[in-house]
PDBQT receptor file of N, H, CA, C and O in Angstrom, charges set to zero:
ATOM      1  N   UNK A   1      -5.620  98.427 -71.035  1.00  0.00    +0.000 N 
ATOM      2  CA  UNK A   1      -5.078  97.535 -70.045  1.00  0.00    +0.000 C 
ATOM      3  C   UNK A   1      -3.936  96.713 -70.638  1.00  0.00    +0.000 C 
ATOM      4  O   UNK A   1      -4.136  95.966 -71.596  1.00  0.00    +0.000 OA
ATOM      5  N   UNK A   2      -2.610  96.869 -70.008  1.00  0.00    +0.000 N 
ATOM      6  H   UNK A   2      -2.447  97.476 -69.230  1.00  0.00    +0.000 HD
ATOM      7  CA  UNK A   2      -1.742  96.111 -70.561  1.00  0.00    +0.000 C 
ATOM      8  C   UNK A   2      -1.575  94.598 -70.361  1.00  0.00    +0.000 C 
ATOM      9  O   UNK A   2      -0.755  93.912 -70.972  1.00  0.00    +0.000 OA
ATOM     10  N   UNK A   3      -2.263  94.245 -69.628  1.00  0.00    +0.000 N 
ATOM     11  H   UNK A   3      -2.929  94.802 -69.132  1.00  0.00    +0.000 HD
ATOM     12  CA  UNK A   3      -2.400  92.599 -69.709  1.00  0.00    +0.000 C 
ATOM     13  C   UNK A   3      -3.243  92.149 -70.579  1.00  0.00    +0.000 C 
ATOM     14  O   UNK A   3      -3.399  90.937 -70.729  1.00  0.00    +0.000 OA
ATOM     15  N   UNK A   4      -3.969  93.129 -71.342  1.00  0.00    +0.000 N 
ATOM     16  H   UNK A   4      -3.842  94.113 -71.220  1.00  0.00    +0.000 HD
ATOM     17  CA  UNK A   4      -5.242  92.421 -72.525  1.00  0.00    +0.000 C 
ATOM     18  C   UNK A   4      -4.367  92.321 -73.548  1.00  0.00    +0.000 C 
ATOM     19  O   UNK A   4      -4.868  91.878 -74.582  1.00  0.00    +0.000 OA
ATOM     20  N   UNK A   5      -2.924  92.662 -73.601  1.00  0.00    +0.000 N 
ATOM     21  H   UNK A   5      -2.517  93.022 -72.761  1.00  0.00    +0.000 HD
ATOM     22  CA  UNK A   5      -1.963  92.575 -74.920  1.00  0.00    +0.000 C 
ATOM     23  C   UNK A   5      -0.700  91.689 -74.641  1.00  0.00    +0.000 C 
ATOM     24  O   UNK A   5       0.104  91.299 -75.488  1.00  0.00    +0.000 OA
ATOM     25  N   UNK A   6      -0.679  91.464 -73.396  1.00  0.00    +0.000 N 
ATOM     26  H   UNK A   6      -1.331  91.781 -72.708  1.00  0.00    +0.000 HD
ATOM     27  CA  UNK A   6       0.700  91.026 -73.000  1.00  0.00    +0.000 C 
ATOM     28  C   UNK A   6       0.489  89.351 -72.205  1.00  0.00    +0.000 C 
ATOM     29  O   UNK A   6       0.596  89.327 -70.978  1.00  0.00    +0.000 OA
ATOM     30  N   UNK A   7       0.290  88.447 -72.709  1.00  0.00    +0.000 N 
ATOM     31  H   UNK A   7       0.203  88.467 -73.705  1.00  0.00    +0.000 HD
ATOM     32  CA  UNK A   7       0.670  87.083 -72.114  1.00  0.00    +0.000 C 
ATOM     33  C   UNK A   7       1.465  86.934 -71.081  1.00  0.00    +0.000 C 
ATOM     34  O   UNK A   7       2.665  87.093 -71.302  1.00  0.00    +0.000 OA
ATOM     35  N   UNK A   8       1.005  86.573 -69.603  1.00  0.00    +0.000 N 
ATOM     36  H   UNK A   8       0.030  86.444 -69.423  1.00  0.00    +0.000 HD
ATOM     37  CA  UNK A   8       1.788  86.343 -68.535  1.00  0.00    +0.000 C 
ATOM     38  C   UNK A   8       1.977  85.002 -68.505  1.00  0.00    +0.000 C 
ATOM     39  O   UNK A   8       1.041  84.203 -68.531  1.00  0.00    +0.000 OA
ATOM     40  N   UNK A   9       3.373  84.631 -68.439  1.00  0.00    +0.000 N 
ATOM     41  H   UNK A   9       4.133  85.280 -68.418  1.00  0.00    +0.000 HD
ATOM     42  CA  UNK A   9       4.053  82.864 -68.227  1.00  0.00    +0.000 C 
ATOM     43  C   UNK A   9       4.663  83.316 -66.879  1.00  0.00    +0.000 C 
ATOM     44  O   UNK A   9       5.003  84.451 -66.543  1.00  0.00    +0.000 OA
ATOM     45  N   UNK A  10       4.724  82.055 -66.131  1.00  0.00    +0.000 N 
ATOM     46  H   UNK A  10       4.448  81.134 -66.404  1.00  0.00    +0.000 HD
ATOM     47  CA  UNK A  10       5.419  82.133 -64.729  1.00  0.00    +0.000 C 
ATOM     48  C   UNK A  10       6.418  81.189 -65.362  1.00  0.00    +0.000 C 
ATOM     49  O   UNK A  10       6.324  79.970 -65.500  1.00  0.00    +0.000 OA
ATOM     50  N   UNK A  11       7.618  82.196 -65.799  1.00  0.00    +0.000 N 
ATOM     51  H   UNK A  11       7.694  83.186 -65.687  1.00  0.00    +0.000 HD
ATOM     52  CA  UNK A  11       8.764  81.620 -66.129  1.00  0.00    +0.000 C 
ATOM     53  C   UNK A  11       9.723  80.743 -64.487  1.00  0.00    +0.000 C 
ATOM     54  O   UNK A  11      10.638  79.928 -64.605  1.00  0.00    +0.000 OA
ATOM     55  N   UNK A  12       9.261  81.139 -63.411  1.00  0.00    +0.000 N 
ATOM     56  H   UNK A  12       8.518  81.801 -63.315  1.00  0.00    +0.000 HD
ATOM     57  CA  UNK A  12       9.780  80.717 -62.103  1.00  0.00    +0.000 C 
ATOM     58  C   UNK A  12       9.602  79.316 -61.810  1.00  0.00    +0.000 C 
ATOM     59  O   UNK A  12      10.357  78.633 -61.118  1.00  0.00    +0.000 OA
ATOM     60  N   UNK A  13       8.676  78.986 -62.315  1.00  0.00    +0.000 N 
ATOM     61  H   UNK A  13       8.063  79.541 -62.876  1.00  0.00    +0.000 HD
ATOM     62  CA  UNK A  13       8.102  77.127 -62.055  1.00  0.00    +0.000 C 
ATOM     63  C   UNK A  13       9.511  76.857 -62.171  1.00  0.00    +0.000 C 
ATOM     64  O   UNK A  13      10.100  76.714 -61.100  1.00  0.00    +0.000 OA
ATOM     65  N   UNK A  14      10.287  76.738 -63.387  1.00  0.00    +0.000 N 
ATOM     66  H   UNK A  14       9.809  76.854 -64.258  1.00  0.00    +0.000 HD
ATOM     67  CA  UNK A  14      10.926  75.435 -63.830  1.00  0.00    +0.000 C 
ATOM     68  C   UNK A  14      11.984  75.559 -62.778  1.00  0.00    +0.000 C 
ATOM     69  O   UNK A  14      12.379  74.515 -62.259  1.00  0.00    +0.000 OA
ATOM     70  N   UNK A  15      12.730  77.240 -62.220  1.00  0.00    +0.000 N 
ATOM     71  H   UNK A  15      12.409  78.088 -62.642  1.00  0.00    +0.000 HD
ATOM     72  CA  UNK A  15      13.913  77.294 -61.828  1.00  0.00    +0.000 C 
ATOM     73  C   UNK A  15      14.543  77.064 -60.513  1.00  0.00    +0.000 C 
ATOM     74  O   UNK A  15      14.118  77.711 -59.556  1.00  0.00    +0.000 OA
ATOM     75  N   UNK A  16      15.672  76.074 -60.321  1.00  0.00    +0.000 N 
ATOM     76  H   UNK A  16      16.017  75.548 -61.098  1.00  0.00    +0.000 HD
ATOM     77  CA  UNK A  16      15.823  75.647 -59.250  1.00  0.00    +0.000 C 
ATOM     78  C   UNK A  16      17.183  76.451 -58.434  1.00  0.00    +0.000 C 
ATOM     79  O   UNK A  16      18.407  76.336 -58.483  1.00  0.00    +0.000 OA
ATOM     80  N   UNK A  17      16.147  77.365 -57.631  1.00  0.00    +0.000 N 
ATOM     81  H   UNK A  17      15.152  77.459 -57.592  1.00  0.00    +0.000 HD
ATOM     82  CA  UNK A  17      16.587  78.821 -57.112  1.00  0.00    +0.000 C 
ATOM     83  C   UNK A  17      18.353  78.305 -56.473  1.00  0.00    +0.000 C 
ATOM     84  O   UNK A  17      19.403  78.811 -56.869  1.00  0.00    +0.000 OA
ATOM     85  N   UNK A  18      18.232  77.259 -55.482  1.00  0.00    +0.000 N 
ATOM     86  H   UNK A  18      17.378  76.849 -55.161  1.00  0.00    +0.000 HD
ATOM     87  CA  UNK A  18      19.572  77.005 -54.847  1.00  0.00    +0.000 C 
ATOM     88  C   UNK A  18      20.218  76.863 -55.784  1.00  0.00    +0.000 C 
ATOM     89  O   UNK A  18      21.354  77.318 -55.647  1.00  0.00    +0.000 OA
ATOM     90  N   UNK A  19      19.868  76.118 -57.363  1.00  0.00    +0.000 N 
ATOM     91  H   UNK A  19      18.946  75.749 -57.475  1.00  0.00    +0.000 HD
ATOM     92  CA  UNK A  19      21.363  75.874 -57.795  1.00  0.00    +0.000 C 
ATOM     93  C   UNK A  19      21.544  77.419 -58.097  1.00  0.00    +0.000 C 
ATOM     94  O   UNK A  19      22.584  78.024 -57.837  1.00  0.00    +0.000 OA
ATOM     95  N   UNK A  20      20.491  77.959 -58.637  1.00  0.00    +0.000 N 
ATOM     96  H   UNK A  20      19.646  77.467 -58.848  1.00  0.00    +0.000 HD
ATOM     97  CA  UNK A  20      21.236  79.398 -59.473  1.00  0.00    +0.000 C 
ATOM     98  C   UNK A  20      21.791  80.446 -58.651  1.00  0.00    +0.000 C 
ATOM     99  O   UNK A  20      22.521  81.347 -59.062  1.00  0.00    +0.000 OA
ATOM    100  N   UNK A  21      21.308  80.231 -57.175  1.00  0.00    +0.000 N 
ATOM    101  H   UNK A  21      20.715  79.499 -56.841  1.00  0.00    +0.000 HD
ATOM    102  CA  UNK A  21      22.306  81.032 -56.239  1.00  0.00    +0.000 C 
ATOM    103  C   UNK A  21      23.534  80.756 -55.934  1.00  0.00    +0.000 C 
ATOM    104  O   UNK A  21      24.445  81.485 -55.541  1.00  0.00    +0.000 OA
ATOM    105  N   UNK A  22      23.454  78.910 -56.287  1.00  0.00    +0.000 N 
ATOM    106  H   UNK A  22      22.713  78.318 -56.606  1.00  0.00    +0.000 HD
ATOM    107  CA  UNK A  22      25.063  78.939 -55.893  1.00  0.00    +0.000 C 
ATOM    108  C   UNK A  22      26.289  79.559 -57.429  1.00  0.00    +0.000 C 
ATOM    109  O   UNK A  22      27.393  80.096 -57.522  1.00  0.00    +0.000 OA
ATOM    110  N   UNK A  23      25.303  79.093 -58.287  1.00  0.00    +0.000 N 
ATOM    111  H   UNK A  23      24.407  78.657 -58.212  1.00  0.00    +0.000 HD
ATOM    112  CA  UNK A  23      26.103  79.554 -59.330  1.00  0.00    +0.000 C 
ATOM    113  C   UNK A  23      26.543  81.152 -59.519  1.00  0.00    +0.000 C 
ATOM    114  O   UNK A  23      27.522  81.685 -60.041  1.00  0.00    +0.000 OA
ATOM    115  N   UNK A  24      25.106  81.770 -58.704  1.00  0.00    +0.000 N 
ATOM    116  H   UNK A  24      24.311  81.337 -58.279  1.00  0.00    +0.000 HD
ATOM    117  CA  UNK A  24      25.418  83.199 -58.994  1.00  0.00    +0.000 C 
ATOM    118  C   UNK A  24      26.815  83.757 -58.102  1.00  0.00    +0.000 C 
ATOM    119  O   UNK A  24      27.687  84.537 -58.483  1.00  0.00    +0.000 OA
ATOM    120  N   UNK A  25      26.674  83.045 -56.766  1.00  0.00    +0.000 N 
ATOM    121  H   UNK A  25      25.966  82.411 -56.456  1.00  0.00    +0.000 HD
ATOM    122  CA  UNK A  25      27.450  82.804 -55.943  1.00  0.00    +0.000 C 
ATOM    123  C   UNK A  25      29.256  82.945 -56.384  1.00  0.00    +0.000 C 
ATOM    124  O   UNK A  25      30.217  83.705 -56.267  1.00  0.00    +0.000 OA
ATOM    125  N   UNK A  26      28.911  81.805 -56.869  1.00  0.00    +0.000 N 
ATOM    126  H   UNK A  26      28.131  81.187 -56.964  1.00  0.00    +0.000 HD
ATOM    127  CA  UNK A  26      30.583  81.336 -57.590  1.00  0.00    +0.000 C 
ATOM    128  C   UNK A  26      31.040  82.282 -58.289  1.00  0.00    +0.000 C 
ATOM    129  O   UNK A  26      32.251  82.500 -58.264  1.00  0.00    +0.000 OA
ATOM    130  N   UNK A  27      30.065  83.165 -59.178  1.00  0.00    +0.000 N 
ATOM    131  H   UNK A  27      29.081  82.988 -59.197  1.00  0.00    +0.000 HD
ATOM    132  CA  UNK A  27      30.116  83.797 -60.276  1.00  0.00    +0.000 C 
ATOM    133  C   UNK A  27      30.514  85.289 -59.222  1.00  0.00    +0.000 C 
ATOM    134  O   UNK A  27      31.647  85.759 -59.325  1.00  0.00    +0.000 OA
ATOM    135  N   UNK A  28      29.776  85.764 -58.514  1.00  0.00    +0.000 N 
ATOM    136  H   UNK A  28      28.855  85.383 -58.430  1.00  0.00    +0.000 HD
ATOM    137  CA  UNK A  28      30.506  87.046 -57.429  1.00  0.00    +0.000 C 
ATOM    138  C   UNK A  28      31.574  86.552 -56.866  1.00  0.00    +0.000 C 
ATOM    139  O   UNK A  28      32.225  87.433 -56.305  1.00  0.00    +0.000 OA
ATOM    140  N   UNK A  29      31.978  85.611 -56.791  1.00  0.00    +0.000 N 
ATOM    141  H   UNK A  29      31.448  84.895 -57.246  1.00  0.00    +0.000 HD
ATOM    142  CA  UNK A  29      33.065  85.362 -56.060  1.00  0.00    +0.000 C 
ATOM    143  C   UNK A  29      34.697  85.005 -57.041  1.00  0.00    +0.000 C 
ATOM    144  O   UNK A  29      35.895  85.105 -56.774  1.00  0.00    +0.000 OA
ATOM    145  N   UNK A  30      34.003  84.623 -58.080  1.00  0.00    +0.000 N 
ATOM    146  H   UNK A  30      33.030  84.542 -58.296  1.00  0.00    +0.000 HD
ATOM    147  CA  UNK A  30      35.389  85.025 -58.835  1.00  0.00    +0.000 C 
ATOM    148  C   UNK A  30      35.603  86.524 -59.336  1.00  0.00    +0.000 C 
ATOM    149  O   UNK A  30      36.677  87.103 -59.501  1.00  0.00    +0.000 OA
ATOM    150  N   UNK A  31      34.222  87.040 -59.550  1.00  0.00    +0.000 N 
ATOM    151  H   UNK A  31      33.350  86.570 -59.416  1.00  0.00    +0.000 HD
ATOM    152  CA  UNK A  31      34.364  88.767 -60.195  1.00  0.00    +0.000 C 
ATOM    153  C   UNK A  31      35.228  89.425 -59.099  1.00  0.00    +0.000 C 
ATOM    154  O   UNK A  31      36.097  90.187 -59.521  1.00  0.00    +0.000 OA
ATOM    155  N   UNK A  32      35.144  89.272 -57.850  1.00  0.00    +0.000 N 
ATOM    156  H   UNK A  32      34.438  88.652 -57.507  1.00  0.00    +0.000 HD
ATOM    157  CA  UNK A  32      35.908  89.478 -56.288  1.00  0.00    +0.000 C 
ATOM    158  C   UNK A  32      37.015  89.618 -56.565  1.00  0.00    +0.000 C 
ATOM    159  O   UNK A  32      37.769  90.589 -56.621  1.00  0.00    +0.000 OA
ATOM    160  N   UNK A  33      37.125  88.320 -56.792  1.00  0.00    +0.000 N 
ATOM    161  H   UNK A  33      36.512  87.531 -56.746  1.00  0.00    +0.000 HD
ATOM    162  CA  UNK A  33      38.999  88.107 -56.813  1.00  0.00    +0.000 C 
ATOM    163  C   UNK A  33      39.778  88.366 -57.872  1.00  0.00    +0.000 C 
ATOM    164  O   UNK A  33      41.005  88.281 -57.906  1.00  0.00    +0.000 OA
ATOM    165  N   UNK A  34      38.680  88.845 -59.182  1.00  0.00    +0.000 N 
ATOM    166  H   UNK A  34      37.683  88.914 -59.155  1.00  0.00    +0.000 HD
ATOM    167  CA  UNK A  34      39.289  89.355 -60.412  1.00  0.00    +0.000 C 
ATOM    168  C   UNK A  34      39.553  90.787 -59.919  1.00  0.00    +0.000 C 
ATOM    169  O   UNK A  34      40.583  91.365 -60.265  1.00  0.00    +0.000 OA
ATOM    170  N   UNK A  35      38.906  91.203 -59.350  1.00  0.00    +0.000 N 
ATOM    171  H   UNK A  35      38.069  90.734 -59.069  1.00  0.00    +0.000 HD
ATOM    172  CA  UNK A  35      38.592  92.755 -59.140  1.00  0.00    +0.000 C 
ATOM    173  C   UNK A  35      39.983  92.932 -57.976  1.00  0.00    +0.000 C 
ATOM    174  O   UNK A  35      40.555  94.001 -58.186  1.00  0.00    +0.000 OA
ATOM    175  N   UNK A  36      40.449  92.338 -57.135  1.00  0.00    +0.000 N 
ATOM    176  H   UNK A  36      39.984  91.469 -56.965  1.00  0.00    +0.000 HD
ATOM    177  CA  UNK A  36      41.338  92.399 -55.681  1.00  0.00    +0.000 C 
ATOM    178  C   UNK A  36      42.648  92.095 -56.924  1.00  0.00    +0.000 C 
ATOM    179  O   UNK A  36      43.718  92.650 -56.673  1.00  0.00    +0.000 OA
ATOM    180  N   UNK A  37      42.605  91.572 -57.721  1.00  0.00    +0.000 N 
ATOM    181  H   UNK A  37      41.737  91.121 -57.924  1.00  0.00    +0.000 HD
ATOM    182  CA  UNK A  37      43.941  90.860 -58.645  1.00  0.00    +0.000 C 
ATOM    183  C   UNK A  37      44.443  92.513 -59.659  1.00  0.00    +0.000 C 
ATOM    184  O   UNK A  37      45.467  92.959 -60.178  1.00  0.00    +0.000 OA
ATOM    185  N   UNK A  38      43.183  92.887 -59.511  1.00  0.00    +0.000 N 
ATOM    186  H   UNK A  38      42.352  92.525 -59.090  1.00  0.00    +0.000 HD
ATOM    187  CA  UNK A  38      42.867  94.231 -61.042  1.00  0.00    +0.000 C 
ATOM    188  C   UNK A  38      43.650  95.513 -59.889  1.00  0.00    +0.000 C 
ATOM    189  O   UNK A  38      44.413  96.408 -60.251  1.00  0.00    +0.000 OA
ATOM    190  N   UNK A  39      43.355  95.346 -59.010  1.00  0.00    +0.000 N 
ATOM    191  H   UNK A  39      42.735  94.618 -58.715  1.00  0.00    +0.000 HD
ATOM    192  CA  UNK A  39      43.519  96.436 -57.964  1.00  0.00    +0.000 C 
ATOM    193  C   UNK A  39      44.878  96.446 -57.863  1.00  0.00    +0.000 C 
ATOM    194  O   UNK A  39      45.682  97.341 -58.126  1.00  0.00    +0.000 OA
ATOM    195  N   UNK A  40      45.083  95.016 -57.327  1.00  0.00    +0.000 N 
ATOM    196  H   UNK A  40      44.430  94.289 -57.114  1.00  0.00    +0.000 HD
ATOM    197  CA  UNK A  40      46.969  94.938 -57.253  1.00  0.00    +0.000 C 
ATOM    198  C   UNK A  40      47.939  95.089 -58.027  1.00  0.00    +0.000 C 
ATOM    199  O   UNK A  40      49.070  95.259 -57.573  1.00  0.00    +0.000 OA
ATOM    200  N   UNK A  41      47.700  95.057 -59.280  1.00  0.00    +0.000 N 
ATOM    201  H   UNK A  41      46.781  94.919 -59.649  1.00  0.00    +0.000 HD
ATOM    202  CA  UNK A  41      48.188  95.134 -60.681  1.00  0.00    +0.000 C 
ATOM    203  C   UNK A  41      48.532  96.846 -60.921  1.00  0.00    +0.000 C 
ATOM    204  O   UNK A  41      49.535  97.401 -61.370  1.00  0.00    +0.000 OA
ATOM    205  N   UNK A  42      47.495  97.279 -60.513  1.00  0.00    +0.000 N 
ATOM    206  H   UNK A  42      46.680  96.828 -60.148  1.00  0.00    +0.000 HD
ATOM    207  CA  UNK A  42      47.124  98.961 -60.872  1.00  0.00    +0.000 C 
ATOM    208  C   UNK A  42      47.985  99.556 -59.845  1.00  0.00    +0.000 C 
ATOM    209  O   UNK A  42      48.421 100.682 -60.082  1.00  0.00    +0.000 OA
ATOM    210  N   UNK A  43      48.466  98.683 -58.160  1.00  0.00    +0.000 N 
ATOM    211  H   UNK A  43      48.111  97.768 -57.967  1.00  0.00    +0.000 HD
ATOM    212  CA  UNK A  43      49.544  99.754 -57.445  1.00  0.00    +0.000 C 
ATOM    213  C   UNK A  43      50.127  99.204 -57.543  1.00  0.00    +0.000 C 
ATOM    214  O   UNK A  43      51.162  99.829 -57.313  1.00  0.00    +0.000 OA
ATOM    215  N   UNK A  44      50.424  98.027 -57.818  1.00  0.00    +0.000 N 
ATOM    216  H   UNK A  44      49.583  97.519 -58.005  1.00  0.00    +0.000 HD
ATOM    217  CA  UNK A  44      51.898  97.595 -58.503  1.00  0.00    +0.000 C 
ATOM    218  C   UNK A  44      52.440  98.861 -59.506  1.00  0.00    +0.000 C 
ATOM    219  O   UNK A  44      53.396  99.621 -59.356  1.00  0.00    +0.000 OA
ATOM    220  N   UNK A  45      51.521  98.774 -60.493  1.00  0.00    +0.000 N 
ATOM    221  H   UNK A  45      50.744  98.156 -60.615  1.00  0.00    +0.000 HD
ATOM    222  CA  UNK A  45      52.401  99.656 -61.979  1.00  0.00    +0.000 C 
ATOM    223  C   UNK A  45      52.661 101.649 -60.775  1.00  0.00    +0.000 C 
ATOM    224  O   UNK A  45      53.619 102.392 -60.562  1.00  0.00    +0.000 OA
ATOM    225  N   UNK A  46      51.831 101.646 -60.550  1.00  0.00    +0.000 N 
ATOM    226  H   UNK A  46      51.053 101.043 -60.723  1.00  0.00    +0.000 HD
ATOM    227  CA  UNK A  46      52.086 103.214 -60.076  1.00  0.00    +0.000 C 
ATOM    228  C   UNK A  46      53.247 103.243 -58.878  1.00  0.00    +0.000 C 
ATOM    229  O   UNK A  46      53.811 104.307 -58.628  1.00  0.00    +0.000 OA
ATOM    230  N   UNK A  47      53.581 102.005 -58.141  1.00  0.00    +0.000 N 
ATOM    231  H   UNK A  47      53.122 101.140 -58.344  1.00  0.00    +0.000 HD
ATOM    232  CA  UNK A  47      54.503 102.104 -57.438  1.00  0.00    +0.000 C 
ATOM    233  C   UNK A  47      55.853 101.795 -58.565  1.00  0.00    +0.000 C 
ATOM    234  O   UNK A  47      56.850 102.387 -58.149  1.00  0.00    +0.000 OA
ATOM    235  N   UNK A  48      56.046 101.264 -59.467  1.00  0.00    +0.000 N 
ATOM    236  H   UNK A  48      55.237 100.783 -59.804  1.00  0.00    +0.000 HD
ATOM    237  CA  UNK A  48      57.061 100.925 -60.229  1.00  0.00    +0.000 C 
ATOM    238  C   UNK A  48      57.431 102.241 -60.867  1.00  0.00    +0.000 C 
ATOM    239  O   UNK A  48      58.584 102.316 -61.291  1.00  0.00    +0.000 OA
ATOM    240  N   UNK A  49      56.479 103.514 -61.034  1.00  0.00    +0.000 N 
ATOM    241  H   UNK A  49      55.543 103.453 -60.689  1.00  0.00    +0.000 HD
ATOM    242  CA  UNK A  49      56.286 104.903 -61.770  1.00  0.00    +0.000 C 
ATOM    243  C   UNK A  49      56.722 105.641 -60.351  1.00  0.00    +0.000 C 
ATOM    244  O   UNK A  49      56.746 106.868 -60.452  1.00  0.00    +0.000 OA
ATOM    245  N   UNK A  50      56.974 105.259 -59.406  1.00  0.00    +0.000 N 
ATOM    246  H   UNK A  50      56.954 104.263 -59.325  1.00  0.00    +0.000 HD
ATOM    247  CA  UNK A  50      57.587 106.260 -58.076  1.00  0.00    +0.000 C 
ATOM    248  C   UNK A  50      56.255 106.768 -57.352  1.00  0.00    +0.000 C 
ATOM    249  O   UNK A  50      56.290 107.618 -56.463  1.00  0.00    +0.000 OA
ATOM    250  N   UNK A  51      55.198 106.234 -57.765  1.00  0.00    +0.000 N 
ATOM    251  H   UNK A  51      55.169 105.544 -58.488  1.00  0.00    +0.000 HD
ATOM    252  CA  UNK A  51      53.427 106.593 -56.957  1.00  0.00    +0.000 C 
ATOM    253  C   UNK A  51      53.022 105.710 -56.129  1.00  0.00    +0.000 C 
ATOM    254  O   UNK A  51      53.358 104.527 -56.181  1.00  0.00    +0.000 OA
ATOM    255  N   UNK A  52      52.114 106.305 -55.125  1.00  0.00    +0.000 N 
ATOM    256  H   UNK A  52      51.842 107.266 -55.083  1.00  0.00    +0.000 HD
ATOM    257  CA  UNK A  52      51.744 105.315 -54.766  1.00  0.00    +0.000 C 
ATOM    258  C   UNK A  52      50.104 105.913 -54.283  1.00  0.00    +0.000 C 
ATOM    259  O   UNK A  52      49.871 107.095 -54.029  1.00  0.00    +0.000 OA
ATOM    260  N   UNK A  53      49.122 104.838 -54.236  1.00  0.00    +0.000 N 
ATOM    261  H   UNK A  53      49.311 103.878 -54.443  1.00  0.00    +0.000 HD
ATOM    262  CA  UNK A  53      48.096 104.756 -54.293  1.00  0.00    +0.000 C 
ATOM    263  C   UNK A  53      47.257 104.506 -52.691  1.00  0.00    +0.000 C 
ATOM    264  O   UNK A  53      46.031 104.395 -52.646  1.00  0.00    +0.000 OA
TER     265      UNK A  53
């Protein structure tokens, strides 16, 4: 039985879910706009090469 070897903690008590959603939040929402910035960059250069995307 793997619980006769393995100590269960409810690491969840301490965590205060709204803030870490908003943070996770913030955190998808700049990867977003890194990613829309990464995109534009990439048909920028292939339109400057006579391509286009």
């Amino acid at each position: 039985m793997p619980n006769k070897y393995i100590e269960f903690r409810n690491r969840d008590e301490q965590i205060d879910f709204d803030t870490k959603m908003k943070q996770l939040q913030a955190d998808m929402r700049d990867l977003l706009q890194q990613e829309e910035e990464s995109k534009q960059q990439l048909k920028d250069l292939f339109e400057k090469l006579g391509y286009t995307l």
